[in-house]
C-alpha positions in Angstrom: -95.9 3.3 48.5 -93.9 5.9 46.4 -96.3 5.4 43.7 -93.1 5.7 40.4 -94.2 4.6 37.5 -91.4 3.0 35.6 -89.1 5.1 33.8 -87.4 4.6 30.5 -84.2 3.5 29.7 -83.1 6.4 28.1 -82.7 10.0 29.0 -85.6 12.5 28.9 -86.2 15.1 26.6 -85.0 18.6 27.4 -85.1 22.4 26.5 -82.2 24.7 26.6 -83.5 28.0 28.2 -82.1 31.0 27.5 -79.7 32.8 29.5 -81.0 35.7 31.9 -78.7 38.5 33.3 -75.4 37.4 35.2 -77.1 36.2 39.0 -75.6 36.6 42.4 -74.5 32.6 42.1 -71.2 30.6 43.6 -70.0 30.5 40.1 -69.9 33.5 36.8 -72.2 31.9 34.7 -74.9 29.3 34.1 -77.3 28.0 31.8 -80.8 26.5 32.7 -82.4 23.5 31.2 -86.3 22.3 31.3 -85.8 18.4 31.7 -88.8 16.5 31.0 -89.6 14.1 33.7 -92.6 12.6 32.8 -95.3 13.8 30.0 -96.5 17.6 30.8 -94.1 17.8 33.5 -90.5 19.5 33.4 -88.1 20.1 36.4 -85.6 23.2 36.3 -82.2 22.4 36.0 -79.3 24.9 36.6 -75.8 24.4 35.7 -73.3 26.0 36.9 -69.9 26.9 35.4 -66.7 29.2 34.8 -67.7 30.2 31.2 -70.6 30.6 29.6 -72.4 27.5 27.6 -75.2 28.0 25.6 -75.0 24.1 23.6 -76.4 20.8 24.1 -74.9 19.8 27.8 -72.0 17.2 27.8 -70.2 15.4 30.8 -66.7 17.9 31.1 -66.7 15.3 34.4 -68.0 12.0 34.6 -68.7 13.3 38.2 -71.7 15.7 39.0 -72.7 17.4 42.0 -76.7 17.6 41.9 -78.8 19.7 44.4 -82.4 19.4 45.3 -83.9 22.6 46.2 -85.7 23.0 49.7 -87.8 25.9 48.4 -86.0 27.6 45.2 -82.9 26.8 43.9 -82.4 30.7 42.4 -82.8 32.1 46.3 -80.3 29.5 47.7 -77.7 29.6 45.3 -77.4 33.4 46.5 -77.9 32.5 50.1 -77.6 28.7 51.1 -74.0 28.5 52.3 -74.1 24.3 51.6 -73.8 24.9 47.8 -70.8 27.5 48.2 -69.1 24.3 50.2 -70.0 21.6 48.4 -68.6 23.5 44.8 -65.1 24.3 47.3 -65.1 20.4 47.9 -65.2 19.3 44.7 -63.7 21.6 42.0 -63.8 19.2 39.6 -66.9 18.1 39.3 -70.2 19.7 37.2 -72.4 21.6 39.5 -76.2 21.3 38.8 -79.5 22.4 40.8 -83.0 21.1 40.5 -86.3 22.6 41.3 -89.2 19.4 41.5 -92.8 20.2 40.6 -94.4 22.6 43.0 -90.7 24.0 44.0 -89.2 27.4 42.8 -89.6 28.0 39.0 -92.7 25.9 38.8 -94.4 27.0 42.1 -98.1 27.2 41.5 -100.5 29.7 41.9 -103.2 28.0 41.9 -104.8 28.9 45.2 -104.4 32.4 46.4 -101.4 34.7 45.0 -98.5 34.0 47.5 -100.5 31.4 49.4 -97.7 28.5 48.9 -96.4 27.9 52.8 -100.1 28.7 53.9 -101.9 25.8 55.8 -104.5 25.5 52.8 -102.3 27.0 50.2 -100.6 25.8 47.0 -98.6 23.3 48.4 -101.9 21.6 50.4 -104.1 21.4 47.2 -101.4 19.9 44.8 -100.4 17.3 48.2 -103.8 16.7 48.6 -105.1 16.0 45.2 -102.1 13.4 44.6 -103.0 11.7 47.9 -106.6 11.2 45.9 -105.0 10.2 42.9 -102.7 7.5 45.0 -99.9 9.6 43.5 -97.9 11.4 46.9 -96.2 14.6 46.1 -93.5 13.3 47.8 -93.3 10.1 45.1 -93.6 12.8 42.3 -91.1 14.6 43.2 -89.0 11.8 43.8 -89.4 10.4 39.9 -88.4 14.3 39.2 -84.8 13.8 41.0 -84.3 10.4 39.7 -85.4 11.4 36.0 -82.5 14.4 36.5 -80.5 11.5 37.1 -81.0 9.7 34.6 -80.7 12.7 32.3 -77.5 13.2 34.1 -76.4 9.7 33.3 -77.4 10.2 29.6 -75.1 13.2 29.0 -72.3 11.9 30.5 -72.4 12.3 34.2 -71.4 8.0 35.6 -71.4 9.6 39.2 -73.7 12.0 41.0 -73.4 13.2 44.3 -76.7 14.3 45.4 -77.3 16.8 48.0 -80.7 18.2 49.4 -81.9 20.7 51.7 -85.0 20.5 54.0 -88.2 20.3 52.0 -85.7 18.7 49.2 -83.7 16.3 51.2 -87.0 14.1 51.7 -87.1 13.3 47.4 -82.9 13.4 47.5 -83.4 10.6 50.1 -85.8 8.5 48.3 -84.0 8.4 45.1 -80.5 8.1 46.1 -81.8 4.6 47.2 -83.4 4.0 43.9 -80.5 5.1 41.8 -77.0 3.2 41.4 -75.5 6.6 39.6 -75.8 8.5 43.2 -72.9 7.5 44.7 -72.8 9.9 47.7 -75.4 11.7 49.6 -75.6 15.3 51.4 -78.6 16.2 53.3 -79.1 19.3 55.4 -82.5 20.0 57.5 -83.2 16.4 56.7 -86.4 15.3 58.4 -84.8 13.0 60.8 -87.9 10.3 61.4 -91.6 10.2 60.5 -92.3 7.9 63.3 -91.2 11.4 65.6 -94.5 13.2 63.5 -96.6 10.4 64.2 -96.0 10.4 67.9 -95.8 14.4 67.8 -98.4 17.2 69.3 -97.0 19.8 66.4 -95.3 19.5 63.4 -94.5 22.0 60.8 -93.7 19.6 57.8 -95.9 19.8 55.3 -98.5 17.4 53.6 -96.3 17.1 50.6 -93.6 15.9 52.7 -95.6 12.9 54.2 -95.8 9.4 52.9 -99.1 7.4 53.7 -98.9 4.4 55.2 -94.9 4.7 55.4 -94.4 3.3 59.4 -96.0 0.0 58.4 -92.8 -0.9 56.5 -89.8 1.6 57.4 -88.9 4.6 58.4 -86.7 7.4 57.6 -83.7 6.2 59.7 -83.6 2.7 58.0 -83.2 4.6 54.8 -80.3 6.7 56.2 -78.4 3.5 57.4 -78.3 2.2 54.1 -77.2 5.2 52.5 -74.0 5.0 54.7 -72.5 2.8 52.2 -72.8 5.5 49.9 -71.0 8.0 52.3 -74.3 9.7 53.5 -73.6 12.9 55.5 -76.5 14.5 57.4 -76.4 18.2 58.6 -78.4 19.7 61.5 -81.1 17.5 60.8 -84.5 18.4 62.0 -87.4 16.9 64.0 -91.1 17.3 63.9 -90.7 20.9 64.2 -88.2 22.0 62.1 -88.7 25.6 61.8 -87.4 25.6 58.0 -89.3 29.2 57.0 
C-alpha cells in the first residue's frame, strides 16, 4: 500500500554540507548532511549541537532525537516551539531534523514559482504523478524517514525518538511502525483519521498526504494504538480541516 521498496542493510551514503552563517536555531551551531535515501534522491538532515562539527557524524549518544518537518525544518527550528521542548526534555540526546522529498530544502519548482500549497501546485503534480507510478508521496516520503533511520542507526544512534509535525507526522507515523530503532513517538497536528476525510464535505490535507485504498485495511487510529507501546504522545491533533497554513 506504501509502495517501499526494500532497503539495504547498511547505512546510505551521505554528503557533509558546508556550514552557512550562525541561524536563529534552539542550539549555537549545526551542520547539515545530504543523506541518500534511495538513488537520485537525498533528504536534508540538520544536526544540532553546542559546538561546532564539521567531521564525519558519530553517535556522542546512542540516543537521537529525530524530527520530520511539516513544511521546512530551517523555518520551524526558528519558530516551532515543539523542538525548543523536546531538546529541554532530553539534554542528552543528539538532536537531528529532516526535510523528505518535496519538503523545505528540496521543494520543487516545478510548476509555477511559489505555487507549492496551491491546489494544482508543486505538491499536486509530484502527488499526482507518484499515484500513476503506484509510488504515493506519502510511501516516498516514508522510505526517506526510515532511510534517516537507518543512517542514524549506522553512525551510532541504537535509539531514536521520532517526532513529526503536521504534513510530517503522517511519514513519522508510518515508519515508526516499520522501524525497531524508533523507540518513542511525538506527533503534533497529526491527522487524526482518514476515515474522517472520507466521510468529510471539506478537507484541507493535501493529495500527498493520502494513501489509496488505505480504509480497506486500517486506519490512522489503529496505527496510533500500536504505537502506544512505544510511548506515542499526540499533540492537538487535527481533523479533516486542519488549518495547518
Amino acid at each position: 500500500m506504501l509502495s517501499i521498496p526494500e532497503t539495504m542493510d547498511s547505512g546510505p551514503d551521505y554528503r557533509i554540507l558546508r556550514e552557512w552563517s550562525p541561524r536563529s536555531y534552539p542550539k549555537p551551531r549545526w551542520s547539515a548532511y545530504m543523506i541518500e535515501t534511495e538513488p537520485g534522491i537525498s533528504a536534508l538532515v540538520y544536526r544540532l549541537g553546542d559546538e561546532r562539527h564539521l567531521s564525519r557524524p558519530h553517535g556522542d549518544s546512542k540516543r537521537a532525537v529525530l524530527y520530520v518537518s511539516h513544511l521546512s525544518s530551517d523555518a520551524e527550528l526558528r519558530e516551532e516551539p515543539l523542538l525548543t521542548e523536546l531538546i529541554g526534555e532530553e539534554p542528552d540526546s543528539v538532536f537531528y531534523t529532516v526535510d523528505v522529498r518535496g519538503i523545505g530544502e528540496s521543494r520543487p519548482d516545478t510548476c509555477d514559482e511559489g505555487s507549492n500549497l496551491t491546489a494544482y501546485g508543486n505538491d499536486y503534480f509530484y502527488a499526482m504523478h507518484s499515484l500513476m507510478l503506484d509510488r504515493p508521496y506519502v510511501g516516498q516520503r516514508t522510505l526517506d524517514v526510515l532511510r534517516v533511520v537507518d543512517w542514524l542507526s549506522s553512525i551510532g544512534h541504537s535509539e531514536v525518538h521520532l517526532a513529526g509535525k503536521g504534513w510530517g507526522a503522517l511519514p513519522a507515523t508510518f515508519a515508526a511502525l516499520l522501524s525497531e530503532d524508533v523507540t518513542q513517538v511525538t506527533l503534533k497536528n497529526n491527522l487524526t483519521s482518514y476515515a474522517e476525510i472520507a466521510e468529510s464535505k471539506h478537507y484541507d490535507w493535501p493529495l500527498s498526504s493520502l494513501l489509496p485504498g488505505v480504509l480497506s485495511s486500517f486506519d490512522l487510529p489503529d496505527c496510533y494504538r500500536v504505537l502506544q507501546a512505544k510511548n506515542l504522545r499526540q499533540i492537538d491533533p487535527r481533523g479533516p480541516v486542519a488549518k495547518l497554513f
